[in-house]
C-alpha positions as CSV (number, residue, x, y, z in Angstrom):
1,X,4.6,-43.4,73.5
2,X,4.3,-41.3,76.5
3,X,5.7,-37.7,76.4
4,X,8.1,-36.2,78.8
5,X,8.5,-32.4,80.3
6,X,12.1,-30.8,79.2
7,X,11.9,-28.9,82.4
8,X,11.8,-32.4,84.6
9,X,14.1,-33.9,82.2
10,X,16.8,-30.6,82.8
11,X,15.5,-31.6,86.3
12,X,16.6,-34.9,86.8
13,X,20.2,-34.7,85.0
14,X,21.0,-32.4,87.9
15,X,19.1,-34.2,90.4
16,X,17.3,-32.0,91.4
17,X,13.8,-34.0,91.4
18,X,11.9,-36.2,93.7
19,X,11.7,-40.0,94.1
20,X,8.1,-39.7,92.1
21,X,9.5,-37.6,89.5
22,X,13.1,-40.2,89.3
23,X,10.8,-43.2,88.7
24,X,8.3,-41.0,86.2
25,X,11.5,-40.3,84.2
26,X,13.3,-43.5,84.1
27,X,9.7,-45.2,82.9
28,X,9.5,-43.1,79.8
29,X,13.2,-44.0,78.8
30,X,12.5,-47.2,79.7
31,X,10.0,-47.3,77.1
32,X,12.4,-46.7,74.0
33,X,15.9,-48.3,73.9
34,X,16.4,-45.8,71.1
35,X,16.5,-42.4,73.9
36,X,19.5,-44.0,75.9
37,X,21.1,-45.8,72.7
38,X,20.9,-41.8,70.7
39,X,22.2,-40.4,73.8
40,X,24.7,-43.0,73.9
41,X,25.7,-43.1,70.1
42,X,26.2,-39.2,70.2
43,X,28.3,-39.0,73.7
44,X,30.4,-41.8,71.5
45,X,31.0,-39.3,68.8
46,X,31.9,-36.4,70.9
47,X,34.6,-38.2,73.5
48,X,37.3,-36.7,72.0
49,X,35.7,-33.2,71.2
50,X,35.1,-29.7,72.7
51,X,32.3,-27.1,71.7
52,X,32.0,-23.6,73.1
53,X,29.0,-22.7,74.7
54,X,27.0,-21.7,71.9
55,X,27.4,-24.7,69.8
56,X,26.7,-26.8,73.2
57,X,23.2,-25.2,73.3
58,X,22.8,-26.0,70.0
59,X,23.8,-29.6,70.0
60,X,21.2,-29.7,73.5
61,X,18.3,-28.9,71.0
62,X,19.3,-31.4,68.3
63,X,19.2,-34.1,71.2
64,X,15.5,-33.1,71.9
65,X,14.0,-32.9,68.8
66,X,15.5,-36.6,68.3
67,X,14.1,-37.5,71.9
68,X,10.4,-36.0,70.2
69,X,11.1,-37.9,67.3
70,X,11.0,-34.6,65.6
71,X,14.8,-34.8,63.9
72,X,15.3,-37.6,61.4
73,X,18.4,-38.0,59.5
74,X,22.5,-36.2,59.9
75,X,23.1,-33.6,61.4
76,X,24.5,-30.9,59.5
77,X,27.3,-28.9,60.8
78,X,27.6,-24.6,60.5
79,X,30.5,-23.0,58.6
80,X,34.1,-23.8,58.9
81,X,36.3,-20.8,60.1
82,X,39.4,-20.6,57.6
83,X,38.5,-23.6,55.3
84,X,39.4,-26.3,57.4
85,X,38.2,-28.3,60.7
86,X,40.7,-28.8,63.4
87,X,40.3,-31.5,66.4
88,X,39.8,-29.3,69.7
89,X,41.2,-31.2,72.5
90,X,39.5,-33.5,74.6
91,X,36.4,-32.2,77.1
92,X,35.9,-34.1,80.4
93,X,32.3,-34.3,81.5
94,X,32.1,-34.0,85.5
95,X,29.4,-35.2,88.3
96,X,28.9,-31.4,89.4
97,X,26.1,-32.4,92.1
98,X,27.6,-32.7,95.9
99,X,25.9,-36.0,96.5
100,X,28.0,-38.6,98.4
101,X,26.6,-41.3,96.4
102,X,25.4,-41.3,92.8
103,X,23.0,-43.9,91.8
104,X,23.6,-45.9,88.4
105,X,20.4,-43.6,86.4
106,X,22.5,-40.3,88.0
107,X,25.3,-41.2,86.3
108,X,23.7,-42.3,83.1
109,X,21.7,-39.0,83.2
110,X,25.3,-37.3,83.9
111,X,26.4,-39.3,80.7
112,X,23.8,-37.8,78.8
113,X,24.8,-34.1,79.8
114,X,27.7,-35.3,77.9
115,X,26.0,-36.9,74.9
116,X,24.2,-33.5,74.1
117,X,28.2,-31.8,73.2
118,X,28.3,-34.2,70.4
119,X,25.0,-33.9,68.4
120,X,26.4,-31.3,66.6
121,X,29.8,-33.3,65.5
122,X,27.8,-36.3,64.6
123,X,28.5,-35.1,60.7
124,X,31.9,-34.5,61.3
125,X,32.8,-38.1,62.9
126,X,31.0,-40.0,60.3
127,X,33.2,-38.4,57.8
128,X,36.5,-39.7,59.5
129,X,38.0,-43.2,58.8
130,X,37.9,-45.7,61.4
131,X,38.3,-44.9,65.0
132,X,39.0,-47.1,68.1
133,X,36.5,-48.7,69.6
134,X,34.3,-45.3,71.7
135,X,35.0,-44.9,75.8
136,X,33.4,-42.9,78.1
137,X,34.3,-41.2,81.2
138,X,33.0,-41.2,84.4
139,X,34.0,-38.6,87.0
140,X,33.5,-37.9,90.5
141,X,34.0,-34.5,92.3
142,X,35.8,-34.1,95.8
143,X,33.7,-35.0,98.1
144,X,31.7,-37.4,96.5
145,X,31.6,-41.0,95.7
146,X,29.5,-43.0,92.9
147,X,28.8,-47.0,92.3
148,X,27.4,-48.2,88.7
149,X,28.0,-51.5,86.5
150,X,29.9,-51.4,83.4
151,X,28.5,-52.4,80.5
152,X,29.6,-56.4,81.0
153,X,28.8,-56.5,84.4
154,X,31.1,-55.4,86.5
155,X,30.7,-53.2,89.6
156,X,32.7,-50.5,90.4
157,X,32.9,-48.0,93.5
158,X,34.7,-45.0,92.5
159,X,36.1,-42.9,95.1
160,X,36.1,-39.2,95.6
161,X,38.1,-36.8,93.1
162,X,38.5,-39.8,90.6
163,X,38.0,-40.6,87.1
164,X,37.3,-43.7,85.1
165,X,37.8,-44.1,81.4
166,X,35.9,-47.3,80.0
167,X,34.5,-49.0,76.6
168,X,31.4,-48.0,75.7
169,X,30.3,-51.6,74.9
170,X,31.8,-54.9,76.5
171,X,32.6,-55.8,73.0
172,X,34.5,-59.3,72.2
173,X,38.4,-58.2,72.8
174,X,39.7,-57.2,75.7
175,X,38.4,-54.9,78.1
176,X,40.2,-52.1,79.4
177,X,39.6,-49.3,81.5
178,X,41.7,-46.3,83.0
179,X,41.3,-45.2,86.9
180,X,42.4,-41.6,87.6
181,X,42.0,-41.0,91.8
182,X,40.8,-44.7,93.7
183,X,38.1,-47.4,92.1
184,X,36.8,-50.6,93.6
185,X,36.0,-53.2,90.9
186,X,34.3,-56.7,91.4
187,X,35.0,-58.1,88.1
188,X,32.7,-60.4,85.9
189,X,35.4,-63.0,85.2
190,X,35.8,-64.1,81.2
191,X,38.6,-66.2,80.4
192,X,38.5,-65.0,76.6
193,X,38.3,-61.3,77.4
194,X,40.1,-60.0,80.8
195,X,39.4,-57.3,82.5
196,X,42.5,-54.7,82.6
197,X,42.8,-51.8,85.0
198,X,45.2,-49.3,84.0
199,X,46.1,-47.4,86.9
200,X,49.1,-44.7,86.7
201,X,51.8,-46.4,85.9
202,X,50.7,-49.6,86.8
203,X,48.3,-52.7,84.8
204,X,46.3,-55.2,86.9
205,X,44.3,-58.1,84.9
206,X,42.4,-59.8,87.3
207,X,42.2,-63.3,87.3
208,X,38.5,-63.8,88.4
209,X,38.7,-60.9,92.0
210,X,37.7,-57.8,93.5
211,X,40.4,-55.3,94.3
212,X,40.7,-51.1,94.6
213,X,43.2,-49.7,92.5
214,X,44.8,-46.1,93.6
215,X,46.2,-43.4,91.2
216,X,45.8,-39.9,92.7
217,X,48.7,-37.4,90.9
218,X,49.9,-36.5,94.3
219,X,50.7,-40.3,95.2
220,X,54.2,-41.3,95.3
221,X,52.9,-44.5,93.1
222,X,50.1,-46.3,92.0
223,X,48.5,-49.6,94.2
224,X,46.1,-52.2,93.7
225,X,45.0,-54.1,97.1
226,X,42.9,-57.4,96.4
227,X,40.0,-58.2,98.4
228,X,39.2,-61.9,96.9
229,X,40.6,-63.6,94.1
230,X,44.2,-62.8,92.0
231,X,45.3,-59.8,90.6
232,X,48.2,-59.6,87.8
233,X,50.1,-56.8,88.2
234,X,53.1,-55.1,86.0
235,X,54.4,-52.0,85.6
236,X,53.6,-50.3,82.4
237,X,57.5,-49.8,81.4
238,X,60.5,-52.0,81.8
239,X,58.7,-55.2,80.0
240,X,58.9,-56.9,84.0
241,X,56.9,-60.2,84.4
242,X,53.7,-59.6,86.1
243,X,53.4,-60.1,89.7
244,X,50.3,-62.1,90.9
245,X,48.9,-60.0,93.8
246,X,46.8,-62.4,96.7
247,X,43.8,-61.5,99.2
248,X,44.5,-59.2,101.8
249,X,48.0,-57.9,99.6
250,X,48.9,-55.0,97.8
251,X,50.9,-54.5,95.1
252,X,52.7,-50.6,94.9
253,X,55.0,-49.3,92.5
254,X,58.3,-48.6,93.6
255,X,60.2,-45.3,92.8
256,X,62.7,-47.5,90.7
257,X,60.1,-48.7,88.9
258,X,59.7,-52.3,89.9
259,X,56.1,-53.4,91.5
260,X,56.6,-54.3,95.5
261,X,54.2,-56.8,97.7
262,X,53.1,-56.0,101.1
263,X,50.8,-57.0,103.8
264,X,47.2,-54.7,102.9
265,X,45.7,-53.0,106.3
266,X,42.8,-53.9,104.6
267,X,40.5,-52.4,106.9
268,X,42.0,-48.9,106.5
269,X,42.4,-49.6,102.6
270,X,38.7,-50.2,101.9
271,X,37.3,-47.9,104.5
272,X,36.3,-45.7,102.0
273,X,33.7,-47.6,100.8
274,X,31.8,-47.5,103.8
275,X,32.0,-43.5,104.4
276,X,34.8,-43.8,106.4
277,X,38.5,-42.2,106.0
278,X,41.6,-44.1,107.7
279,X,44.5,-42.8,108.1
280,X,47.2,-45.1,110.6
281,X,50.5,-43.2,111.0
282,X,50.7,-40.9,107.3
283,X,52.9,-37.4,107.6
284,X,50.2,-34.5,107.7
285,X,51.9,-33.1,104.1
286,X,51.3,-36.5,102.8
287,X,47.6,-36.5,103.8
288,X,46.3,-33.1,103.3
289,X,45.4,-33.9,99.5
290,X,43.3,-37.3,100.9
291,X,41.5,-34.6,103.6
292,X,40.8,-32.1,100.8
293,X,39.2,-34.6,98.3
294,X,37.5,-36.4,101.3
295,X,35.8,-33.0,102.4
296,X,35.9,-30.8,99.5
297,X,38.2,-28.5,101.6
298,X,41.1,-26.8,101.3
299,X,43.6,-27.5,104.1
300,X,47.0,-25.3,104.5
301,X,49.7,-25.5,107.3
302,X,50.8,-21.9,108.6
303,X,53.8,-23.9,109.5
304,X,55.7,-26.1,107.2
305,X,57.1,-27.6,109.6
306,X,53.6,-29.2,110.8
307,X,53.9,-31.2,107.9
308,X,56.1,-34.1,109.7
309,X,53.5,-34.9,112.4
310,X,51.9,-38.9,112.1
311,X,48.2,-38.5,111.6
312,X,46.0,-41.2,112.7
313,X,42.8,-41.0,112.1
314,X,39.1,-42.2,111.4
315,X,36.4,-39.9,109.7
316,X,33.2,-39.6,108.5
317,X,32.2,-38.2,105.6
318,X,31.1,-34.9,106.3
319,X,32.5,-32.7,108.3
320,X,31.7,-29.8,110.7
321,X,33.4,-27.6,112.5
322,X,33.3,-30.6,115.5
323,X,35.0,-33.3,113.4
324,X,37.4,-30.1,112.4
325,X,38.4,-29.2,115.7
326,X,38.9,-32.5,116.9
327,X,40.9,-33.3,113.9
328,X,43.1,-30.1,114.9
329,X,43.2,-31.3,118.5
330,X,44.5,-34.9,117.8
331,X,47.9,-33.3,116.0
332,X,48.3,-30.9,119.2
333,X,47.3,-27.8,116.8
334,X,44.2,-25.6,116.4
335,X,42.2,-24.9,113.0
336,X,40.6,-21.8,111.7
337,X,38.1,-22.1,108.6
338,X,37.4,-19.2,106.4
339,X,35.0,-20.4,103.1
340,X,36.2,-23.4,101.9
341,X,40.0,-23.2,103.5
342,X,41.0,-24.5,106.4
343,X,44.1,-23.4,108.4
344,X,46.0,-25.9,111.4
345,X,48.5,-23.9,113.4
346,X,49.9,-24.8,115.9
347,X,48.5,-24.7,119.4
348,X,48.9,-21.4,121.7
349,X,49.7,-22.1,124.8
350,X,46.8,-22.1,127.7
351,X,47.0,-18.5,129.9
């Protein structure tokens, strides 16, 4: 079994290594199905748990010495404070790395970051009765947009700023996974085990499809627009019948709670994907929060009353002070950047 460098293993979790190097690592845990399946077992354990920094650092050198083969059997945990354990709540694990794509082995290595929390709860987990079946989370910063495969095949495009909660294994029951922000899926159909997006207040089952489903907290409601195939779609209070959503519709809920069809502007809709944003006709207020995620920007209005203007627009992915301007210039108003904020006024008049 070959060895491996910690410093080009540190490396490669924050992607910070060549395409030699990527490949060199990937070989070596390729080798052992044990490296990711440790990684794995202990990210399991830890999902609903929080250390503090110290115990992190710890729980990073148990996961070595078990990559070196050097740590065989539990881990034992320190002292209790007061006598007792208490659950901390629940620690999300990020993509920190401003890439606008993340390959699958970036996001597994972003998986392990989060494995290494857990070594040192290992103990504490086996101790506990029977828990529900282990999920992990995937999560995407603004700015930045990641494509992987679940674990029974399915593919999924998560968009910027968003957040995706799935089964560790396929399993036999159902599966079931959360969207937080925007996610393309193209489902691996199984008639015995459908797929369920749970997105806001809204559940799609797919019925053999590929659709995007949209939850962002500043969204008046949650949507799911098919691309191919059927969607089922119900609210996730009231006990309606599902609605069955068709290609080139999307299904939004309603403020009184009921789930509405309408013709999809598909193109706009799935823009995204392609490293494009569309906007056709949204209220600036209403697309400021799609702008910041989009460019990891903060954008303010020194006028409130900017905020009823129609913005139509198509952007790229990265911005500059160009794309800025313009942006600006299509709404009649001018911007001024200072860091990461960016203010649109409105115009002064020409002298």
């Amino acid at each position: 079994m070959s060895e491996i460098d910690r410093d080009l293993l540190n490396r490669y979790l924050s992607g910070d290594v060549s395409p030699e190097e990527s490949d060199r690592v990937e070989a070596w845990l390729a080798e052992d199905p044990d490296r990711w399946g440790e990684l794995a077992r202990l990210r399991d354990m830890a999902q609903d748990s929080a250390l503090g920094g110290r115990a992190i650092e710890q729980a990073r050198e148990e996961v070595w010495a078990r990559l070196r083969g050097d740590l065989s059997g539990e881990v034992e945990l320190g002292p209790i404070e007061g006598g007792q354990r208490s659950r901390p709540p629940a620690r999300e694990f990020a993509l920190s790395a401003p890439r606008r794509w993340i390959s699958g082995g970036q996001l597994a290595a972003a998986l392990f970051i989060a494995a290494t929390a857990g070594a040192a709860l290992a103990a504490w987990h086996r101790t506990q009765q029977a828990a529900p079946a282990p999920m992990r989370v995937a999560t995407t910063a603004p700015g930045q947009r990641a494509t992987f495969r679940l674990p029974d095949g399915t593919r999924v495009m998560m968009g910027v700023a968003s957040t995706l909660r799935y089964p560790a294994e396929s399993g036999r029951s159902a599966r079931e996974v959360s969207v937080e922000g925007e996610a393309y899926f193209e489902v691996v159909h199984d008639e015995r085990r459908p797929f369920v997006v749970r997105a806001g207040d809204l559940v799609a089952k797919d019925i053999g499809t590929a659709f995007t489903a949209r939850a962002y907290p500043e969204d008046a409601g949650a949507r799911v627009v098919v691309r191919e195939g059927r969607v089922d779609v119900r609210p996730v209070r009231g006990g309606a019948l599902a609605t069955t959503v068709a290609p080139g519709q999307q299904a939004n809920l309603a403020l009184d709670g009921t789930v509405k069809l309408a013709a999809a502007d598909t193109a706009a809709v799935f823009a995204w994907m392609t490293g494009r944003l569309v906007l056709k006709g949204v209220r600036l207020r209403e697309a400021l929060p799609d702008l910041a995620r989009w460019f990891n920007l903060d954008f303010r209005l020194a006028d409130s009353g900017l905020g009823d203007i129609p913005l139509t627009v198509s952007l790229a992915s990265r911005p500059s002070p160009s794309t800025l301007s313009s942006l600006a210039a299509a709404l009649g108003l001018e911007q001024t950047q200072h860091d990461r904020t960016v203010t649109l006024r409105a115009a002064r008049p020409p002298r």
